[in-house]
C-alpha positions as CSV (number, residue, x, y, z in Angstrom):
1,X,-1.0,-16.4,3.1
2,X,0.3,-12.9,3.2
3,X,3.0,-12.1,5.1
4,X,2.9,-9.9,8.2
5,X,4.2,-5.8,7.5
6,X,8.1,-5.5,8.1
7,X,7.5,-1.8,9.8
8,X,3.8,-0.7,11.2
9,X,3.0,2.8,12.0
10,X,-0.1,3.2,14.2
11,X,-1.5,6.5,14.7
12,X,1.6,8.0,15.2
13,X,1.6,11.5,16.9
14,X,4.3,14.1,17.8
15,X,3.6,17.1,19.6
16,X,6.4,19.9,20.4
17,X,5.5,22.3,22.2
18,X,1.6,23.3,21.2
19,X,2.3,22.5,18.0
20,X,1.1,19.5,16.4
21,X,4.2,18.2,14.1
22,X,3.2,14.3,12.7
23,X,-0.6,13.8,13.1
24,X,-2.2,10.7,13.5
25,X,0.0,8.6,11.0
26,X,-0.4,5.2,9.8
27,X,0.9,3.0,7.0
28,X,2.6,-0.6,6.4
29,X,5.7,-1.3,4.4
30,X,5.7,-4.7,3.2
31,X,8.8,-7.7,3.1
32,X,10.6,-6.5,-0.6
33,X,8.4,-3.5,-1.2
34,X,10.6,-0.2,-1.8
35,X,8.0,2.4,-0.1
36,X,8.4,6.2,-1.2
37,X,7.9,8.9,1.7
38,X,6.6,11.6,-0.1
39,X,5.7,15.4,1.2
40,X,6.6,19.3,0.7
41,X,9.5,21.1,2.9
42,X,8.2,20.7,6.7
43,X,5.7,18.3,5.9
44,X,7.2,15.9,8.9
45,X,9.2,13.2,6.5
46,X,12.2,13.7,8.7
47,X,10.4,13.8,11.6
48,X,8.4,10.6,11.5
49,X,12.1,9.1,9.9
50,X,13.9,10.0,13.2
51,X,10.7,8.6,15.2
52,X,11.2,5.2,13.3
53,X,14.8,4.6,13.9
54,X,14.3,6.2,17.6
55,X,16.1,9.6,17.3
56,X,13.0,11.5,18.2
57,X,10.3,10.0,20.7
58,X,7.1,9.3,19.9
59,X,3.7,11.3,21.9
60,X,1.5,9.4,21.1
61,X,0.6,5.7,18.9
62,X,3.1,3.1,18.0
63,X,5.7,1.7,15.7
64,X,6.1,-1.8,15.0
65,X,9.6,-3.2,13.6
66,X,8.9,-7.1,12.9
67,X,6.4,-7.3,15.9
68,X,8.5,-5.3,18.3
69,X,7.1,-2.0,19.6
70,X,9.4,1.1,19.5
71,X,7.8,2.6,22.3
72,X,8.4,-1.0,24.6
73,X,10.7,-3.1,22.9
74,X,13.2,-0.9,21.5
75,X,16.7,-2.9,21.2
76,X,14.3,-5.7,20.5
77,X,12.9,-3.6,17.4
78,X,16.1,-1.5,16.2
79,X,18.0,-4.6,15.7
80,X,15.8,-5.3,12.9
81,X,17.3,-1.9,11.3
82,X,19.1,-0.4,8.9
83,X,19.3,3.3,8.2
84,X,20.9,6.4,6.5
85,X,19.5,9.3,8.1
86,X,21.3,12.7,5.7
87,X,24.7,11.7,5.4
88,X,26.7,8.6,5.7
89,X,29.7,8.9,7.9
90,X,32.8,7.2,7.3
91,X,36.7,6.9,8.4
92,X,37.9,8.7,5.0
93,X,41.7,7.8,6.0
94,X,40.6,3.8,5.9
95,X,39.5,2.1,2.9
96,X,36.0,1.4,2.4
97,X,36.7,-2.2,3.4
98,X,38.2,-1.5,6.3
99,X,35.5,0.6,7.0
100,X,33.3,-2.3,6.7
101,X,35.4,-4.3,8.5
102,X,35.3,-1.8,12.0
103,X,31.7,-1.8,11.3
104,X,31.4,-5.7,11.5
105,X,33.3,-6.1,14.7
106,X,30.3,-4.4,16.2
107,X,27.9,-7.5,15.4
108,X,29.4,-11.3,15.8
109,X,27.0,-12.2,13.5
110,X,28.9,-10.3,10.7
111,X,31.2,-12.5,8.4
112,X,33.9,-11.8,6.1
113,X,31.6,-13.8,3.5
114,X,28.9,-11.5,4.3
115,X,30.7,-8.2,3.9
116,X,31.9,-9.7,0.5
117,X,28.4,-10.2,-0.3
118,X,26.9,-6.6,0.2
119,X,30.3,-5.3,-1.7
120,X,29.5,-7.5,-4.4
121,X,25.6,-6.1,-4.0
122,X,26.1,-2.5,-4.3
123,X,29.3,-3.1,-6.9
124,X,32.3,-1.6,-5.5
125,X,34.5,-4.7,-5.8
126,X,37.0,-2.6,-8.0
127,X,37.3,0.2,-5.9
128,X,36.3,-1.0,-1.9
129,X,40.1,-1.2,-1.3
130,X,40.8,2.2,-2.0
131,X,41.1,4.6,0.7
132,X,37.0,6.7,1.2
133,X,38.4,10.2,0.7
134,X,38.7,9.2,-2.7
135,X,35.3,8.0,-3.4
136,X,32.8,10.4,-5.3
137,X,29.6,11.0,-3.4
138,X,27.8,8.7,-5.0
139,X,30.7,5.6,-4.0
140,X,30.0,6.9,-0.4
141,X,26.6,6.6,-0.5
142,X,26.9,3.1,-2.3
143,X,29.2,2.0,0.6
144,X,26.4,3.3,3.6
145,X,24.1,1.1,2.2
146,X,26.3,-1.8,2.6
147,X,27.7,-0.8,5.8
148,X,23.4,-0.5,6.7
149,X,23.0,-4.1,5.3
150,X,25.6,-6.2,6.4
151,X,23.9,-7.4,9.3
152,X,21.0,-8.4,7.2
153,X,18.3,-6.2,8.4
154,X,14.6,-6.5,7.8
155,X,14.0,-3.0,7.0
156,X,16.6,0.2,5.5
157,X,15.7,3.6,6.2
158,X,17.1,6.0,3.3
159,X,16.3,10.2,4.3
160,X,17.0,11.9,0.8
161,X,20.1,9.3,-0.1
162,X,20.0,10.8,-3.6
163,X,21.2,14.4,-2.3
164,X,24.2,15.2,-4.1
165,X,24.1,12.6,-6.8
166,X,24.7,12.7,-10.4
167,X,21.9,11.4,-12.8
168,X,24.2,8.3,-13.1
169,X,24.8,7.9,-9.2
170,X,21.1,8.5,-8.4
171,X,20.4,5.8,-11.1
172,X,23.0,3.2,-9.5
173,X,21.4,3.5,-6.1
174,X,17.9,2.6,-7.8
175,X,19.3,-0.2,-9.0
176,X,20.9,-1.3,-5.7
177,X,18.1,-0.8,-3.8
178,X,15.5,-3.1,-6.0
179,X,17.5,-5.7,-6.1
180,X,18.0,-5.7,-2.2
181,X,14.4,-5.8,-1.7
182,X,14.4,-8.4,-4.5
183,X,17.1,-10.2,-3.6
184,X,17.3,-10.0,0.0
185,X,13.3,-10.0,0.9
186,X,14.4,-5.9,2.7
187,X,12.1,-3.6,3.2
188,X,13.2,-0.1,2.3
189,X,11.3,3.2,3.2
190,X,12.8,5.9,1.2
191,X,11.8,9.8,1.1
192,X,13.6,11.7,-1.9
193,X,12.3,15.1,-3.0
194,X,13.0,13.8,-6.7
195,X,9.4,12.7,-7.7
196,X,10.9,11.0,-11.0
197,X,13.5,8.8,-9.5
198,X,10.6,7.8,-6.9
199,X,7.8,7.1,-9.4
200,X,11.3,4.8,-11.1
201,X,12.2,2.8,-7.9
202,X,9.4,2.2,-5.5
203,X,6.4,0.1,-5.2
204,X,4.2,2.8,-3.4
205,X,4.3,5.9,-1.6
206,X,2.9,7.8,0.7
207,X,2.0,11.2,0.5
208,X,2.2,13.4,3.8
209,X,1.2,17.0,4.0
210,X,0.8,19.4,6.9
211,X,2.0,16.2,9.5
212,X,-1.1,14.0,7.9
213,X,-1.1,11.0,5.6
214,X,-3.4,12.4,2.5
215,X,-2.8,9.2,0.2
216,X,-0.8,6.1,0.0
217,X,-1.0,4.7,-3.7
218,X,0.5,1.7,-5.7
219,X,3.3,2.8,-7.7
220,X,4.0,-0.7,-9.5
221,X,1.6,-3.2,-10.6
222,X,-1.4,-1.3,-10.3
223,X,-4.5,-3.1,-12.1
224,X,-6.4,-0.6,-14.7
225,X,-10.1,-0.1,-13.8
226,X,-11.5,-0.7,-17.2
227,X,-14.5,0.9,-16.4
228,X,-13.0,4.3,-15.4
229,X,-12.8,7.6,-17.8
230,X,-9.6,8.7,-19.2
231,X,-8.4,11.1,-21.1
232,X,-7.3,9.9,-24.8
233,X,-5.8,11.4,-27.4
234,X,-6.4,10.6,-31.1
235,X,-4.1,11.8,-33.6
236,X,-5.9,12.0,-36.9
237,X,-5.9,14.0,-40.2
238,X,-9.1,16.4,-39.6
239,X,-9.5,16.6,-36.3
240,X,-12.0,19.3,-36.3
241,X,-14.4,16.2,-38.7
242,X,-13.4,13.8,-36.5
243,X,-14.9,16.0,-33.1
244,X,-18.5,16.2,-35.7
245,X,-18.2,12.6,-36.1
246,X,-18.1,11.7,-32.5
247,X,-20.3,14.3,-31.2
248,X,-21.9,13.4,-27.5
249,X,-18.8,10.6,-27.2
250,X,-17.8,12.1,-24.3
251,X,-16.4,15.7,-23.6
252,X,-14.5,16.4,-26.6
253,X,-12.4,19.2,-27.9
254,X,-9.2,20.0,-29.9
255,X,-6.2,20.1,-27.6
256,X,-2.8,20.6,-29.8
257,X,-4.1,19.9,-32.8
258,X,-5.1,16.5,-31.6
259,X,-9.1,15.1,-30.6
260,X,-9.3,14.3,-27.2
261,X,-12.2,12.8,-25.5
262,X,-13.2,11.2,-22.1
263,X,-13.8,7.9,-22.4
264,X,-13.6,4.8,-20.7
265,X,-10.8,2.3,-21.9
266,X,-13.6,-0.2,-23.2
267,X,-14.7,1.8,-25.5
268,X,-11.4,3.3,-27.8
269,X,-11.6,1.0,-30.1
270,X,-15.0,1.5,-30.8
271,X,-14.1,5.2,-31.4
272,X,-11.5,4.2,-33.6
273,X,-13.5,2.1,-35.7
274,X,-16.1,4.7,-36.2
275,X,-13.4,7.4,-37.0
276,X,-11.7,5.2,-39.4
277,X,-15.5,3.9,-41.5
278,X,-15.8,7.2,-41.6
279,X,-12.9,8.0,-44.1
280,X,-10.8,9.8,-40.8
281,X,-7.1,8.3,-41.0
282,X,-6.0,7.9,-37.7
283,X,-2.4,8.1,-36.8
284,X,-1.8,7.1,-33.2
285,X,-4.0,6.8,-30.0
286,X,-2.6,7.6,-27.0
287,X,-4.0,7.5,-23.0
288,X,-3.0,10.4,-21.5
289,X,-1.3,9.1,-17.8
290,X,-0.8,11.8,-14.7
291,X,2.8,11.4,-13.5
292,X,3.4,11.2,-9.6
293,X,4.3,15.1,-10.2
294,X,1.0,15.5,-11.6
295,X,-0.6,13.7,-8.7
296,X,1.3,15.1,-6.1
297,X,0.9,18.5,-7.3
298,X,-3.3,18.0,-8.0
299,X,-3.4,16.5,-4.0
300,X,-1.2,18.9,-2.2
301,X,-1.7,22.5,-4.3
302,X,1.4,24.4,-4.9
303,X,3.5,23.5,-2.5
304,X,7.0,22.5,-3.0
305,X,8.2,18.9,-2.2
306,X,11.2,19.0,-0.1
C-alpha cells in the first residue's frame, strides 16, 4: 500500500499584479524522497518555496502538508514543517547548543534527548559547544538543519542551502540530508542552482520554467527501457572497418576516433560479436548517458539555472 504524499501541490497559481508568476503547478514529494526544485533565474523556485511554508499567499489551487490545506488549515499544516529559506539565522554570541536549546523552549515536545539526536545527525558533537560566530558557513548551515529538525517534522524545505559552501561543506550536507530522509522517513524539497550536487542527492526533480512545471523525472532508481535507442560508443582498432562492417546497424559515424551507433540496449552485444568474428579488436563499449545538465539544458534552451 503506498503511502499518501508528505507535501501536494495542486494547481498552484500566483498572480502579482497582471503578471502571471507560478502557473498552474503540481507535484508530490513522497515520505523519504529528497525532491530537487529545479529552474533558471526567475523561473518561480523561490516563489512557489515561500507559498509552501506560507511567506507568500497563494491566488489560486492548493497545498497539502500531511492532509492539511495551506490555504484552510494553516497552523494545522506548518506544524508539519521544517524550513531554511536563504540564510539560517542564529544568536552568534551563544553556542550552537544553546542556540538549540532557545529554539526547543518554543516546542514542549522538544527533549534534551532529541536535540542530542539531530547534533549527533548532522555531526557537530565536537564543535556544538563552541560559541556560532566561530563556525564556518558550512557548520552554520549544518546547525539550521538541526535547529529545522528537532521537532521532528514531516517535510524540510532547503532554498539554495549549498550557497556559500565549499566542495567539502556542500558534500557534508548531501550526506546529512539522505540520511534524514533515510533515517527519519523526512521529506525534503530542495532547489540548488548546482545541477551536479542535485543529480548526487535527490530522488527526483522537478524542472520549472517560465512559472510552469515542464518535467518531473526520477533521479534514482530509474528502470532502463530495454527497448529504447541509445547512443553507444565502441572503442575499437579500425573504426572506419568497423562502420563498413555494421553498415545499416543503425545511424553510425566516427565521433572521436571512436564508432558510435544508435541502438537499442538488446542488441550491443550482438554488435560486438559481429565486430569481434570479424577480426575488429574491440577495446571498450560504452553507453553514452545525458547528465541532468544535459537534460536540463536540451528542455529549457540556453537559459541559465539560478
Amino acid at each position: 500500500m503506498s503511502q499518501a504524499p508528505v507535501v501536494r501541490l495542486q494547481n498552484v497559481t500566483k498572480v502579482i499584479g497582471k503578471r502571471t508568476i507560478i502557473d498552474r503547478v503540481s507535484f508530490e514529494v513522497q515520505p523519504g524522497e529528497v525532491f530537487g526544485f529545479l529552474g533558471p533565474n526567475g523561473s518561480g523556485k523561490t516563489t512557489t518555496i515561500r507559498m509552501i511554508v506560507g511567506l507568500m499567499g497563494l491566488t489560486e489551487g492548493d497545498i497539502q502538508i500531511a492532509g492539511h490545506s495551506v490555504r484552510k488549515e494553516f497552523p494545522k499544516a506548518i506544524i508539519h514543517v521544517g524550513a531554511i529559506v536563504e540564510n539560517p539565522e542564529m544568536y552568534k554570541f551563544l553556542t550552537g547548543y544553546q542556540n538549540l536549546l532557545h529554539y526547543a523552549r518554543m516546542n514542549p515536545s522538544i527533549t534534551k534527548e532529541r536535540i542530542q539526536e539531530v547534533i549527533e545527525l548532522v555531526g557537530l558533537q565536537g564543535r556544538i559547544h563552541d560559541k556560532v560566530k566561530k563556525y564556518s558557513l558550512g557548520m552554520r548551515q549544518r546547525l539550521g538543519v538541526a535547529q529545522a529538525v528537532m521537532h521532528r517534522p514531516k517535510l524540510l524545505v532547503l532554498d539554495e542551502p549549498t550557497n556559500g559552501l565549499d566542495p567539502a561543506g556542500i558534500r557534508e550536507l548531501r550526506d546529512y540530508l539522505r540520511r534524514l530522509a533515510q533515517d527519519e522517513g523526512t521529506a525534503v524539497l530542495v532547489s540548488s542552482h548546482l545541477l551536479s550536487e542535485m543529480e548526487l542527492m535527490c530522488d527526483r526533480v522537478a524542472i520549472l520554467q517560465k512559472g510552469q512545471i515542464i518535467d518531473v523525472r526520477s533521479i534514482r532508481g530509474q528502470t532502463v527501457d530495454k527497448a529504447a535507442s541509445e547512443e553507444v560508443q565502441f572503442d575499437v582498432d579500425h573504426p572506419d572497418a568497423a562502420l563498413g562492417i555494421l553498415e545499416g546497424q543503425g545511424s553510425g559515424k566516427i565521433v572521436d576516433g571512436l564508432l558510435t551507433l544508435s541502438v537499442d540496449r538488446t542488441g550491443i552485444a550482438a554488435l560486438n560479436r559481429r565486430l569481434v568474428e570479424a577480426g575488429i579488436n574491440v577495446y571498450g563499449i560504452r553507453v553514452k548517458t545525458k547528465s541532468l545538465e544535459d537534460q536540463f539544458l536540451e528542455m529549457t534552451g540556453s537559459e541559465t539555472i539560478g
